[in-house]
C-alpha positions as CSV (number, residue, x, y, z in Angstrom):
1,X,25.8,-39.4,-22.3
2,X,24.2,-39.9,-18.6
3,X,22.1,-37.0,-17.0
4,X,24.8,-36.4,-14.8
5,X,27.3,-35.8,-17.7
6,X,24.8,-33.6,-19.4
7,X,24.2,-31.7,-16.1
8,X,28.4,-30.9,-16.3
9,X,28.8,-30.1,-19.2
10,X,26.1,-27.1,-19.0
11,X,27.8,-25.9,-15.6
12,X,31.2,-26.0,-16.6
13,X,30.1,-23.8,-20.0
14,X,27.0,-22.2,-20.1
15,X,26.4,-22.3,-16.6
16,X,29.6,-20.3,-15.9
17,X,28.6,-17.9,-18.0
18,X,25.2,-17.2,-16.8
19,X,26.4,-17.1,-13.3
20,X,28.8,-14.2,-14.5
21,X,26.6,-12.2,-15.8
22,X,24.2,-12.9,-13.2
23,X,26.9,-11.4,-11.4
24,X,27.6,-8.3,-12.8
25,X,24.4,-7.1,-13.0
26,X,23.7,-7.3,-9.1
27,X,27.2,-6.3,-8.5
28,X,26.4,-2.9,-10.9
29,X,22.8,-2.3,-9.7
30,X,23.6,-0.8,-6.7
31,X,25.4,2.1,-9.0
32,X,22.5,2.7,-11.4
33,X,21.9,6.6,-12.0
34,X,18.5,6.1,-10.1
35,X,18.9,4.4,-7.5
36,X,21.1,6.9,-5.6
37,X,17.9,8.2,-3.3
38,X,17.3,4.7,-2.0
39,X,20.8,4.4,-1.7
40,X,20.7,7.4,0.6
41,X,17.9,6.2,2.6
42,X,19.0,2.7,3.3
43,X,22.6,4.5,4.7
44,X,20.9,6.4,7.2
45,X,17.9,4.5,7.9
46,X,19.5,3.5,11.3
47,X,19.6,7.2,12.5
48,X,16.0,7.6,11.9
49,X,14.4,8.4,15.3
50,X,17.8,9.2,17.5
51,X,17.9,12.1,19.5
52,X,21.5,14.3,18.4
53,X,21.5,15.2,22.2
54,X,22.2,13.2,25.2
C-alpha cells in the first residue's frame, strides 16, 4: 500500500474520529463549571473604560 493510501485510510477512520472529539471538547469548554468568571470578563471587556454619560 503507497504512503498516500496509508495517509487515507487513517483520515477517513481514525482521523475522523479524532477530529470529533477534538471537537467536542473545544465546543464544551466554554461551558465548564469554572470558567464562568472569565466568561464574564471577556463579555464585558469592551465596556471597560467607557463613560455611562455623554
Amino acid at each position: 500500500m503507497s504512503t498516500y493510501d496509508t495517509l487515507r485510510h487513517f483520515a477517513d477512520s481514525y482521523g475522523l474520529a479524532v477530529m470529533m472529539v477534538v471537537f467536542l471538547g473545544m465546543a464544551a469548554w466554554p461551558f465548564r463549571p469554572g470558567a464562568r468568571d472569565r466568561n464574564d470578563a471577556a463579555a464585558n471587556m469592551i465596556f471597560k473604560g467607557q463613560d455611562d454619560g455623554e
